[in-house]
mmCIF file of the N, C-alpha and C atoms, coordinates in Angstrom:
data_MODEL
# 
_entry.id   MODEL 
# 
loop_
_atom_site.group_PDB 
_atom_site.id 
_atom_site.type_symbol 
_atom_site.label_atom_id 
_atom_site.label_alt_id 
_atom_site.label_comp_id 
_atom_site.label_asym_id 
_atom_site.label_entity_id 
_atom_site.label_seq_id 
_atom_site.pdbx_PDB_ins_code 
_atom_site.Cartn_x 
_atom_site.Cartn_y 
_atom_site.Cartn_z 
_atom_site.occupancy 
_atom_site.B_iso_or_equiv 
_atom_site.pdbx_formal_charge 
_atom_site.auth_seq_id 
_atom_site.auth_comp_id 
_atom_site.auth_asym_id 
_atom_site.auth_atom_id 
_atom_site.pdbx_PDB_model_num 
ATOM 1   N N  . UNK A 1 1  ? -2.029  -5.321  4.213   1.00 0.00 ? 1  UNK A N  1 
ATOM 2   C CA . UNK A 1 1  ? -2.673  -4.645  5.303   1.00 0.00 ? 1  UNK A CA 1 
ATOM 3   C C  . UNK A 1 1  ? -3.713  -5.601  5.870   1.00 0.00 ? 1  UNK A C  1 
ATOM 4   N N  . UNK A 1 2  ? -3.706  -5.632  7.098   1.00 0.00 ? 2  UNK A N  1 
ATOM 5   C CA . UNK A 1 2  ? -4.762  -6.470  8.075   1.00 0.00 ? 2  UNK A CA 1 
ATOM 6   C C  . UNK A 1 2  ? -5.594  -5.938  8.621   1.00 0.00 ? 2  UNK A C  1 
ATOM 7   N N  . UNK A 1 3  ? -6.454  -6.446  9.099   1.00 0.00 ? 3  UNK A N  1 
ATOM 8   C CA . UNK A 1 3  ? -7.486  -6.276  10.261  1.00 0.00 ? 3  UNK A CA 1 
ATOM 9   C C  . UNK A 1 3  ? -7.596  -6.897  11.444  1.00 0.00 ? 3  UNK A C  1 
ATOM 10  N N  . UNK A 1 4  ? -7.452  -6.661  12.213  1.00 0.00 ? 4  UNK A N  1 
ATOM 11  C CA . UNK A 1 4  ? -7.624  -7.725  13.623  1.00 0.00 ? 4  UNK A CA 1 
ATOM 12  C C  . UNK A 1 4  ? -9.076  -7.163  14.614  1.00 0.00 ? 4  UNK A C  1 
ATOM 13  N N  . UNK A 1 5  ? -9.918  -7.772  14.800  1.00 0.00 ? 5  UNK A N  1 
ATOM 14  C CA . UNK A 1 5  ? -11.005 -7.441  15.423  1.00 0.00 ? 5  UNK A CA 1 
ATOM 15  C C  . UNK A 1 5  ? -10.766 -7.664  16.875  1.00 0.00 ? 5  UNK A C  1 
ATOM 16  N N  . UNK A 1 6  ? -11.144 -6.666  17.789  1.00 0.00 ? 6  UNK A N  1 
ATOM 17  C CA . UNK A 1 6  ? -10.038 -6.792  19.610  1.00 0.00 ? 6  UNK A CA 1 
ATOM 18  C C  . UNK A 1 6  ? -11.531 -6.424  20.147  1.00 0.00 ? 6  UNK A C  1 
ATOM 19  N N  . UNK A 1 7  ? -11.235 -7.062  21.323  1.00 0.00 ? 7  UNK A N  1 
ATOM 20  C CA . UNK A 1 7  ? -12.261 -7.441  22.202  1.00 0.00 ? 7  UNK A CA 1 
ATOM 21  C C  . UNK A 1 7  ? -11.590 -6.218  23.673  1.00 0.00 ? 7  UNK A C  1 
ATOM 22  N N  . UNK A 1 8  ? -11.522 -5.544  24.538  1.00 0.00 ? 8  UNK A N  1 
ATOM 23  C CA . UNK A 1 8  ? -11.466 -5.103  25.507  1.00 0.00 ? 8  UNK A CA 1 
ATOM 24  C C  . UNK A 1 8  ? -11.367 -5.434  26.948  1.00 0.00 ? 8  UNK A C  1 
ATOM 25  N N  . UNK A 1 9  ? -12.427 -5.528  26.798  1.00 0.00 ? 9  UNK A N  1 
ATOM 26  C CA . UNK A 1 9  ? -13.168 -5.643  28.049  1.00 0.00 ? 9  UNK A CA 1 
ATOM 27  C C  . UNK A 1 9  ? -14.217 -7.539  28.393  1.00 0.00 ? 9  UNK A C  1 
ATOM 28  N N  . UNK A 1 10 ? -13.626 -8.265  29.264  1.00 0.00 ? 10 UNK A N  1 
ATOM 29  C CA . UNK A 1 10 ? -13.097 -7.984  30.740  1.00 0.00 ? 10 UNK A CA 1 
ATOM 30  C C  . UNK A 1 10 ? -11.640 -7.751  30.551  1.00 0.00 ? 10 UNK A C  1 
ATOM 31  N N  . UNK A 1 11 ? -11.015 -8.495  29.187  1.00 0.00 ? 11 UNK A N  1 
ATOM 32  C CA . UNK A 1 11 ? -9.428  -8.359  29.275  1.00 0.00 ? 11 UNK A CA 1 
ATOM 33  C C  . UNK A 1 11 ? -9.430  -8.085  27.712  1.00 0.00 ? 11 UNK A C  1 
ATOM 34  N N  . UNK A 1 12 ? -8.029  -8.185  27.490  1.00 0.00 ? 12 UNK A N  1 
ATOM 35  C CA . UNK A 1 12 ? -7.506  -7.595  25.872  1.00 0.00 ? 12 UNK A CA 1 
ATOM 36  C C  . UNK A 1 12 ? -7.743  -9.179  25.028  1.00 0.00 ? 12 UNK A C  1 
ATOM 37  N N  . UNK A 1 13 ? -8.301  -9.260  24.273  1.00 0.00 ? 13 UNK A N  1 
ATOM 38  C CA . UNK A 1 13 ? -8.112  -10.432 23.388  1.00 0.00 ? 13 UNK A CA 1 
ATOM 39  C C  . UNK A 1 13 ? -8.178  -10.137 22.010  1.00 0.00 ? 13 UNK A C  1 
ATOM 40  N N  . UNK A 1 14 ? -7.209  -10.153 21.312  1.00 0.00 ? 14 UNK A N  1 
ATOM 41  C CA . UNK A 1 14 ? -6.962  -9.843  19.854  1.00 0.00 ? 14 UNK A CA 1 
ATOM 42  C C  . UNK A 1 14 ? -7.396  -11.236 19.123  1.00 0.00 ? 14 UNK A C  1 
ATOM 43  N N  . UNK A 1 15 ? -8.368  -10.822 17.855  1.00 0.00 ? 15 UNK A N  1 
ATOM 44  C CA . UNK A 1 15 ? -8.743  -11.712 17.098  1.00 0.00 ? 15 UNK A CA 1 
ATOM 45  C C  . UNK A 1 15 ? -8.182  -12.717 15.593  1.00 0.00 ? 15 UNK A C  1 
ATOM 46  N N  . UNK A 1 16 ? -9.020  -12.933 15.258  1.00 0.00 ? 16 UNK A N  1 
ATOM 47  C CA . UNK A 1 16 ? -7.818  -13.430 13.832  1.00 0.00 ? 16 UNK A CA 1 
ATOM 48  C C  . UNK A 1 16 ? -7.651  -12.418 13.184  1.00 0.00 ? 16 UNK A C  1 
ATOM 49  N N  . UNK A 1 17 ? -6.181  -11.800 12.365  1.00 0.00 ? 17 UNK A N  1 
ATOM 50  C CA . UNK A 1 17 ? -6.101  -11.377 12.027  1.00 0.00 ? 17 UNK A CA 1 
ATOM 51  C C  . UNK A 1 17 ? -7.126  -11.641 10.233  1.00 0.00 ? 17 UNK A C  1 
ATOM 52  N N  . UNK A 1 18 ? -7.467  -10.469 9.379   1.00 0.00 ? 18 UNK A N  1 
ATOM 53  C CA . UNK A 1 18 ? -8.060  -10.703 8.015   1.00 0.00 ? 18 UNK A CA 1 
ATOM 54  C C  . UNK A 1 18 ? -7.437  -9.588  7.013   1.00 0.00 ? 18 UNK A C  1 
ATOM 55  N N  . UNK A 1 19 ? -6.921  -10.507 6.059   1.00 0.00 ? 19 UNK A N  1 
ATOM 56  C CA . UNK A 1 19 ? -6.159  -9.383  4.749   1.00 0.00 ? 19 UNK A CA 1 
ATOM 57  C C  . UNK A 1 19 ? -7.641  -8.560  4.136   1.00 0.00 ? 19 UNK A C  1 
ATOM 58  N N  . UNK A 1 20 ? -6.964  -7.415  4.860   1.00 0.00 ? 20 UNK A N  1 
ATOM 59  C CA . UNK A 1 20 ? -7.655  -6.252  3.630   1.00 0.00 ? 20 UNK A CA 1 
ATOM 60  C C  . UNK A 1 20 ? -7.287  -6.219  2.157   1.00 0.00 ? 20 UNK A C  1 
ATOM 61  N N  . UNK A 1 21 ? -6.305  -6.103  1.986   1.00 0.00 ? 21 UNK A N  1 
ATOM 62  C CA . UNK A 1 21 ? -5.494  -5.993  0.508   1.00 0.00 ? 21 UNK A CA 1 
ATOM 63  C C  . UNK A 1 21 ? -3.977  -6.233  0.646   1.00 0.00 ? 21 UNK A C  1 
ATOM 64  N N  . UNK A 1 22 ? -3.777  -6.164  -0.195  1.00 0.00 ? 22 UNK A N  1 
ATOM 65  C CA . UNK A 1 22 ? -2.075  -6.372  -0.505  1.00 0.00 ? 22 UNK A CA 1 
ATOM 66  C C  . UNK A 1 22 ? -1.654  -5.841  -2.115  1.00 0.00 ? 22 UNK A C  1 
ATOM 67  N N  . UNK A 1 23 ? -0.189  -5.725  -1.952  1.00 0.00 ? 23 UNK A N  1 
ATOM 68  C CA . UNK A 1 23 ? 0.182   -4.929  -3.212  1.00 0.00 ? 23 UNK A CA 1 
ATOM 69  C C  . UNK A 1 23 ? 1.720   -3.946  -2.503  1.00 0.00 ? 23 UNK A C  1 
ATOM 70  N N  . UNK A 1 24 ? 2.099   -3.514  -3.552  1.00 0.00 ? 24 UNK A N  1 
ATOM 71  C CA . UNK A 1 24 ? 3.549   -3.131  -3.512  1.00 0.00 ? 24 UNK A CA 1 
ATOM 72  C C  . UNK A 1 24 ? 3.453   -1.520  -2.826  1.00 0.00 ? 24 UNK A C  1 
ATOM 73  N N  . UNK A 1 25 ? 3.571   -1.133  -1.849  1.00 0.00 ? 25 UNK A N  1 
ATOM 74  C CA . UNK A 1 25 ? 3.346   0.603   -1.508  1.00 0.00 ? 25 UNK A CA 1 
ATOM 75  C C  . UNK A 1 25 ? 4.332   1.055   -1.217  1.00 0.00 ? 25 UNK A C  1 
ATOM 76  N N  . UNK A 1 26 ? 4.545   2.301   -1.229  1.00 0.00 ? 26 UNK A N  1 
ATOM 77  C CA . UNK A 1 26 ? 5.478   2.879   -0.943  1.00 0.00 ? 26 UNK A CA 1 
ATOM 78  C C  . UNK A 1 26 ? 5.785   3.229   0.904   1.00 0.00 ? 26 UNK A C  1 
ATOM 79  N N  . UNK A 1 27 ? 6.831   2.792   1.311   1.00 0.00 ? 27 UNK A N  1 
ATOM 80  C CA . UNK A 1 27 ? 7.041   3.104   2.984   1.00 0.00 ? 27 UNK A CA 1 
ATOM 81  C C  . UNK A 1 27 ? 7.784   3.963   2.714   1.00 0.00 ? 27 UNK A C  1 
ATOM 82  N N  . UNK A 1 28 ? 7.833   4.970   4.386   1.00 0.00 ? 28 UNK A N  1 
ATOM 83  C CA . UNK A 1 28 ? 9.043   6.353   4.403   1.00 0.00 ? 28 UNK A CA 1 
ATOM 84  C C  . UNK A 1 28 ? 9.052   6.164   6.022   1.00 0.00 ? 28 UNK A C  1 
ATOM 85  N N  . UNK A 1 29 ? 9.433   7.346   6.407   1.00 0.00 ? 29 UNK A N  1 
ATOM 86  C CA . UNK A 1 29 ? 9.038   8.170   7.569   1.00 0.00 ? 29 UNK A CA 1 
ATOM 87  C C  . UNK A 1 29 ? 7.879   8.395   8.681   1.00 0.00 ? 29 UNK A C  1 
ATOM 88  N N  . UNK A 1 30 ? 7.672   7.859   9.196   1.00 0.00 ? 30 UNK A N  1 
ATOM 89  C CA . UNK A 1 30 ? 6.471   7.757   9.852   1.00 0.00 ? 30 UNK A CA 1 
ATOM 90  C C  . UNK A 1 30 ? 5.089   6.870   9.344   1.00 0.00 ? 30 UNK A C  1 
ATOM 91  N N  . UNK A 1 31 ? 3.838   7.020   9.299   1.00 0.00 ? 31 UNK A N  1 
ATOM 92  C CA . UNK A 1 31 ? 2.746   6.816   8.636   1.00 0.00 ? 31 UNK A CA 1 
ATOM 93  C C  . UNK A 1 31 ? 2.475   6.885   6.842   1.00 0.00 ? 31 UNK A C  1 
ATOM 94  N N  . UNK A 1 32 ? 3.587   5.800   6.551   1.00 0.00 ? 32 UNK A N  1 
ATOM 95  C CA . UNK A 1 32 ? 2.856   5.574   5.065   1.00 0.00 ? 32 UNK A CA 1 
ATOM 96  C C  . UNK A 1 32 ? 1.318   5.742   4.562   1.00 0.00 ? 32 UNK A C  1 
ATOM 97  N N  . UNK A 1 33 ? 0.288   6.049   4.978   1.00 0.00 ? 33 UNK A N  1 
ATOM 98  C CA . UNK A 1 33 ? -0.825  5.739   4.577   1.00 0.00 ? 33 UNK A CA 1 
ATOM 99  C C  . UNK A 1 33 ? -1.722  6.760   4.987   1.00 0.00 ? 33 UNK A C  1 
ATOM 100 N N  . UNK A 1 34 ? -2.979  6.809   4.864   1.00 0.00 ? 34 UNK A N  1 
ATOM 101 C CA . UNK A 1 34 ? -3.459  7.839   5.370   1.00 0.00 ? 34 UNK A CA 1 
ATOM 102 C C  . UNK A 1 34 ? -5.442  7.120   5.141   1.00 0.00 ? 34 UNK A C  1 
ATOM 103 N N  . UNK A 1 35 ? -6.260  7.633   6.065   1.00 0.00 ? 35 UNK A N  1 
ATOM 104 C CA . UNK A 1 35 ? -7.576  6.915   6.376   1.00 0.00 ? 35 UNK A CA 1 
ATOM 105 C C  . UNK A 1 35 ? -8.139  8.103   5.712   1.00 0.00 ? 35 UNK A C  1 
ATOM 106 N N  . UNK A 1 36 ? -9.310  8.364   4.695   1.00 0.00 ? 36 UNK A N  1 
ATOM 107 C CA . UNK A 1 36 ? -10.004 9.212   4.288   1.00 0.00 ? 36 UNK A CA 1 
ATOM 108 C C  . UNK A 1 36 ? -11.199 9.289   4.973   1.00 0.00 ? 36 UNK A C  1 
ATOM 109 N N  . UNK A 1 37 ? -11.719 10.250  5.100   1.00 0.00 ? 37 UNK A N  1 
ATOM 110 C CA . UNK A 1 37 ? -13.096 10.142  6.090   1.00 0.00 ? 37 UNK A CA 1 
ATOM 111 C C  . UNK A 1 37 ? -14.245 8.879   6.105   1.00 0.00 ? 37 UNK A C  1 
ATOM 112 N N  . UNK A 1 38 ? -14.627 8.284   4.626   1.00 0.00 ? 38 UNK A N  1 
ATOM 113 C CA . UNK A 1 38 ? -15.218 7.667   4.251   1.00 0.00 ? 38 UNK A CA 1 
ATOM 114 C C  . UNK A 1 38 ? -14.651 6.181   4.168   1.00 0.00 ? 38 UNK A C  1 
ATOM 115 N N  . UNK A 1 39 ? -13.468 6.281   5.081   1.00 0.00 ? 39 UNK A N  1 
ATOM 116 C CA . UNK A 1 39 ? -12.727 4.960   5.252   1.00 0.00 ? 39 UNK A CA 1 
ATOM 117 C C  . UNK A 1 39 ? -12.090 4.561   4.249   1.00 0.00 ? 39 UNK A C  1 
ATOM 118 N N  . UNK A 1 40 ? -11.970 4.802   2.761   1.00 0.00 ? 40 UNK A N  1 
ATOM 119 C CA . UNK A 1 40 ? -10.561 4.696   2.372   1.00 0.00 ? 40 UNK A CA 1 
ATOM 120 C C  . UNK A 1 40 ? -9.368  4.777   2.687   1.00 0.00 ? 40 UNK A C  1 
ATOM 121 N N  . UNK A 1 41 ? -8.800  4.356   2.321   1.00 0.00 ? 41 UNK A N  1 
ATOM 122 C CA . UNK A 1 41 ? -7.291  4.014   2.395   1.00 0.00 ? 41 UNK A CA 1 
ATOM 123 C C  . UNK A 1 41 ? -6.527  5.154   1.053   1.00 0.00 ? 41 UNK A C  1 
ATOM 124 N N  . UNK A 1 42 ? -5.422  5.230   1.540   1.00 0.00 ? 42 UNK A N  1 
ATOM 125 C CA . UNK A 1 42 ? -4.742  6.352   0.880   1.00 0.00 ? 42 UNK A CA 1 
ATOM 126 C C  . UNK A 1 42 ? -3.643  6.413   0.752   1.00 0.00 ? 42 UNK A C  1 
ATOM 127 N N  . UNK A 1 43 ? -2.759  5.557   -0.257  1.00 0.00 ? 43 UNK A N  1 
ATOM 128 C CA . UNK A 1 43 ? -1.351  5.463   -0.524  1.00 0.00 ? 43 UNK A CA 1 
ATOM 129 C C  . UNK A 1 43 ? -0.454  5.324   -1.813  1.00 0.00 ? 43 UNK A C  1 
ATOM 130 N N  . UNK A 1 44 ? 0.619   5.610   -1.603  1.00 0.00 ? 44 UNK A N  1 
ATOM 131 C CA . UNK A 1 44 ? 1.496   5.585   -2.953  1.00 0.00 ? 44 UNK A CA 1 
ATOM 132 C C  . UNK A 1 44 ? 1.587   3.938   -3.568  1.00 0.00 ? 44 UNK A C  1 
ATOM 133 N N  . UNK A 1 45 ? 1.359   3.602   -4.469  1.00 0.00 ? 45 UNK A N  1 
ATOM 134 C CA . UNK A 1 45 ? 1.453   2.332   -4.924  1.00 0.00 ? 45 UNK A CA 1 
ATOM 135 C C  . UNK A 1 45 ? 2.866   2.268   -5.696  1.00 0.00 ? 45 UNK A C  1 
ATOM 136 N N  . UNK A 1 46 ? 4.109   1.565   -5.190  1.00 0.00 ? 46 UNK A N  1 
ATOM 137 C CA . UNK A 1 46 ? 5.023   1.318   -5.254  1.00 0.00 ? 46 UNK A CA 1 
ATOM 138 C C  . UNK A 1 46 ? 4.768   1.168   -7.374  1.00 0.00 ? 46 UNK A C  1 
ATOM 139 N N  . UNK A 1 47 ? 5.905   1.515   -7.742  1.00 0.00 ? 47 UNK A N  1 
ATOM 140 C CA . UNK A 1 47 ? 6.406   1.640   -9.087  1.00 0.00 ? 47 UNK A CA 1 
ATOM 141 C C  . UNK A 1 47 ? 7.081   0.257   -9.340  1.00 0.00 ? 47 UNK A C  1 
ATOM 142 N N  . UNK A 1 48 ? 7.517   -0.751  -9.637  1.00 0.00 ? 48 UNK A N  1 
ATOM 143 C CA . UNK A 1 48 ? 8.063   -1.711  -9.481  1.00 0.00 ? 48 UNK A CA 1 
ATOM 144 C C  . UNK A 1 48 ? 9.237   -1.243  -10.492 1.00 0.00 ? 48 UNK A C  1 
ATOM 145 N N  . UNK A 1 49 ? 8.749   -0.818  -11.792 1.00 0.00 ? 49 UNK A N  1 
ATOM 146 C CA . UNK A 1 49 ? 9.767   -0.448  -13.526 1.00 0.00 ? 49 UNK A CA 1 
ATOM 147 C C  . UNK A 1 49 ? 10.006  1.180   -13.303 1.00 0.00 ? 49 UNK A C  1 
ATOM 148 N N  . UNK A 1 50 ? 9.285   1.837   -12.600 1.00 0.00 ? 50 UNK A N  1 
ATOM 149 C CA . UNK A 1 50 ? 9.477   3.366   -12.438 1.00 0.00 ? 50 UNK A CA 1 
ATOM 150 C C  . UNK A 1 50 ? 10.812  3.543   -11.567 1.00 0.00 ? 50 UNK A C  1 
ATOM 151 N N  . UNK A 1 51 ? 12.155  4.807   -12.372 1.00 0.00 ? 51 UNK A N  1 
ATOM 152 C CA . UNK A 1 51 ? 13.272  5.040   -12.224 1.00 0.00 ? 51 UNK A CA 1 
ATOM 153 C C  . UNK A 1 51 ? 12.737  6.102   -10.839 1.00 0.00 ? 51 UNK A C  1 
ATOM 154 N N  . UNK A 1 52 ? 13.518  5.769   -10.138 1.00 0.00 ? 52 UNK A N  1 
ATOM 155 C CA . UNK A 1 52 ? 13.308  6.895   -8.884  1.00 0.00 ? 52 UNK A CA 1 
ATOM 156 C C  . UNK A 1 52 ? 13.477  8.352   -8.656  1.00 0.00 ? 52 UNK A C  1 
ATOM 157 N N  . UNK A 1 53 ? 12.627  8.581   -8.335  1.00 0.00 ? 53 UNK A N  1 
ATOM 158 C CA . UNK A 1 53 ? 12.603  10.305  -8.312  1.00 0.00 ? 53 UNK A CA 1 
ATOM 159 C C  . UNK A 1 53 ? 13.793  10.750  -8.196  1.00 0.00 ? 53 UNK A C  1 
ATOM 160 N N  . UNK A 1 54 ? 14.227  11.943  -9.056  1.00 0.00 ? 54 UNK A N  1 
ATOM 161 C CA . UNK A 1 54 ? 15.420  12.915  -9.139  1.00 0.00 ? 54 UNK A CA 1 
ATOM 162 C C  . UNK A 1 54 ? 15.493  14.148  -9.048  1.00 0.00 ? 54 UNK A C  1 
ATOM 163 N N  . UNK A 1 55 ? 14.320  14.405  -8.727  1.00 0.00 ? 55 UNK A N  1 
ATOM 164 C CA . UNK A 1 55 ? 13.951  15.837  -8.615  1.00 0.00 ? 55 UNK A CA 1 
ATOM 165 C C  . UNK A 1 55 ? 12.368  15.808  -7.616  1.00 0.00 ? 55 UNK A C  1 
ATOM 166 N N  . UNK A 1 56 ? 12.631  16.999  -6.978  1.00 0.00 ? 56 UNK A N  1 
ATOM 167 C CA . UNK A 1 56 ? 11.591  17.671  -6.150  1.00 0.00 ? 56 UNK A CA 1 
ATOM 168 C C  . UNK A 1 56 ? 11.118  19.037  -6.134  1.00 0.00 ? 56 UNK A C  1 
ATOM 169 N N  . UNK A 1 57 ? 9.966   19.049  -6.350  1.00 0.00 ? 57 UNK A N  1 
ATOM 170 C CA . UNK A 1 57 ? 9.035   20.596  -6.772  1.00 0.00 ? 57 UNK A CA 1 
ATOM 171 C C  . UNK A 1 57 ? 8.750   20.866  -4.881  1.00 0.00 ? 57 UNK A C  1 
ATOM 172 N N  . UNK A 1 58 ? 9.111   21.856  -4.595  1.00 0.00 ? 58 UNK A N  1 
ATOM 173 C CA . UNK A 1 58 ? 8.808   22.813  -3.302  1.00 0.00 ? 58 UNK A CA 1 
ATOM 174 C C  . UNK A 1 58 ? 7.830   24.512  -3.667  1.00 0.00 ? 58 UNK A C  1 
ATOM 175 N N  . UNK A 1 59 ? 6.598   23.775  -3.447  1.00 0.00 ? 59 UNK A N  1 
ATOM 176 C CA . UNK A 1 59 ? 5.732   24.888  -4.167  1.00 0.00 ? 59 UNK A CA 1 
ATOM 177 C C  . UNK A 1 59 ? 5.352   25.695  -2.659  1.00 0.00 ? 59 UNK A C  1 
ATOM 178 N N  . UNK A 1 60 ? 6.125   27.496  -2.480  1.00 0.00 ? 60 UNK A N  1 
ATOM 179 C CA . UNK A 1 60 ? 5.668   28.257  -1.531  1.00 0.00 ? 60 UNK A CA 1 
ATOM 180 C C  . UNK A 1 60 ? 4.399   28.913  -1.772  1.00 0.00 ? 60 UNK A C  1 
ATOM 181 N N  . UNK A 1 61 ? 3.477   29.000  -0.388  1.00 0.00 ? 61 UNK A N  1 
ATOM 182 C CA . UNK A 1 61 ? 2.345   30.213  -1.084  1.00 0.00 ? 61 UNK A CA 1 
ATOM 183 C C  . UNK A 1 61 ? 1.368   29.650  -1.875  1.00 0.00 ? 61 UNK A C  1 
ATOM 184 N N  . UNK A 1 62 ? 1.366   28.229  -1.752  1.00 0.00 ? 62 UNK A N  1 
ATOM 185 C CA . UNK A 1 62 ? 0.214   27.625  -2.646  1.00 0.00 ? 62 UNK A CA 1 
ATOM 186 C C  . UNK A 1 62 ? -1.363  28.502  -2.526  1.00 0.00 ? 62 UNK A C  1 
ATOM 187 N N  . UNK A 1 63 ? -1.217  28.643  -1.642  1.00 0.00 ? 63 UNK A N  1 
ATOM 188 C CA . UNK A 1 63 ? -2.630  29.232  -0.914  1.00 0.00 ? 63 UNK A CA 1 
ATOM 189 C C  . UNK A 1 63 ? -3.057  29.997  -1.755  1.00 0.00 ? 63 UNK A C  1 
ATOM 190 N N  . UNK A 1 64 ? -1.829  30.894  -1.712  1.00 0.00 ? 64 UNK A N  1 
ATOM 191 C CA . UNK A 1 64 ? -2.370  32.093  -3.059  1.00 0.00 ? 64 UNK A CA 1 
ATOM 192 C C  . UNK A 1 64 ? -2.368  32.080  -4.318  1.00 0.00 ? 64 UNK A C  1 
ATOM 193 N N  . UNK A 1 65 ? -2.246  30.930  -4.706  1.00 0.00 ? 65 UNK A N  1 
ATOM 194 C CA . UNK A 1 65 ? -2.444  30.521  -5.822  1.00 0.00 ? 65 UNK A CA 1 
ATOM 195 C C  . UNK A 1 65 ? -3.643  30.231  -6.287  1.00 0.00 ? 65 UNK A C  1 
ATOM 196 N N  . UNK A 1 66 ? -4.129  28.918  -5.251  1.00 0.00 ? 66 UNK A N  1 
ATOM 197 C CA . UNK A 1 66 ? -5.127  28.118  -5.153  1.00 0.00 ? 66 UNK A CA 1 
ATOM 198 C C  . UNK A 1 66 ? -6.369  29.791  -5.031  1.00 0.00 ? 66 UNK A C  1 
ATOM 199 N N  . UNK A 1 67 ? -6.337  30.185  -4.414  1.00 0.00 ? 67 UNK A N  1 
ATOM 200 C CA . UNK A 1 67 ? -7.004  31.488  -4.419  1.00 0.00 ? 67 UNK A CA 1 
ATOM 201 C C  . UNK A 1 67 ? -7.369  32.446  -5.758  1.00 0.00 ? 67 UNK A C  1 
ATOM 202 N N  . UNK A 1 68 ? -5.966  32.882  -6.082  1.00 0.00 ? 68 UNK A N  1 
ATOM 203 C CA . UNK A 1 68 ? -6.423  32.996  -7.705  1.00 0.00 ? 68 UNK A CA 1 
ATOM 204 C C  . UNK A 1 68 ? -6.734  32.388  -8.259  1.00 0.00 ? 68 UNK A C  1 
ATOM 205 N N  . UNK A 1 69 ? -7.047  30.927  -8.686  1.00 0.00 ? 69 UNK A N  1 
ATOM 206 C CA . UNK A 1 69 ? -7.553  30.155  -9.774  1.00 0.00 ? 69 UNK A CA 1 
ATOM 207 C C  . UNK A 1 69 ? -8.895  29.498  -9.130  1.00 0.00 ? 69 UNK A C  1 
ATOM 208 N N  . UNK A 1 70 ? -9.207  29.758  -8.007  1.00 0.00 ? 70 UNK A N  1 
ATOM 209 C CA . UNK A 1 70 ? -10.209 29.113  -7.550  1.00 0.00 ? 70 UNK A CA 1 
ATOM 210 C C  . UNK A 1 70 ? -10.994 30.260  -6.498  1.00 0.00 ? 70 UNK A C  1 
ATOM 211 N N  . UNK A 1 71 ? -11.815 31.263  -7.002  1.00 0.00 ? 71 UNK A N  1 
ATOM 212 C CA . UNK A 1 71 ? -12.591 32.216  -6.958  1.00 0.00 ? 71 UNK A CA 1 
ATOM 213 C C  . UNK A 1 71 ? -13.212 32.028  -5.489  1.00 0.00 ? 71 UNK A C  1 
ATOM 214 N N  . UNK A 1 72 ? -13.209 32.816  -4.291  1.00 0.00 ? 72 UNK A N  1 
ATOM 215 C CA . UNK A 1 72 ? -14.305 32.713  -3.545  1.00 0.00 ? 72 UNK A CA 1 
ATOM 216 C C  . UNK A 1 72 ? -15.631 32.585  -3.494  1.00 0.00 ? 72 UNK A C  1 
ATOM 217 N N  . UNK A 1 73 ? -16.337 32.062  -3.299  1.00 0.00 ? 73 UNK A N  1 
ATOM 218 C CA . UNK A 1 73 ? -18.103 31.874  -3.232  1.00 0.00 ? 73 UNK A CA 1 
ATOM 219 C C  . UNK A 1 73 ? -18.409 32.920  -3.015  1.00 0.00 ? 73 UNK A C  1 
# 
């Protein structure tokens, strides 16, 4: 992952690019990654020896779950 620092204005000028990090992640469908408020970064870190998923949990109604085990104020 990079950084490129861009200038605007009078015209577009893109800067040197600078490695944030690097490492093995997982890509899919759209936006691999995700920005946390506090500017973290937020992603699956690729398994390199891990056998690939064979199964998938589809949990309905979490809400009400999360509700029973986690009490209103």
């Amino acid at each position: 992952m990079f950084a490129v620092p861009i200038q605007t204005e009078p015209e577009f000028i893109a800067g040197t690019p600078r490695l944030l990090f690097e490492g093995s992640f997982e890509v899919g469908v759209g936006r691999p990654y995700d920005i946390a408020p506090d500017g973290r970064f937020v992603m699956i870190q690729s398994g390199e020896s891990e056998a690939p998923a064979t199964q998938i949990a589809f949990v309905q109604n979490w809400t009400e779950e999360l509700k029973r085990r986690v009490p209103a104020r």
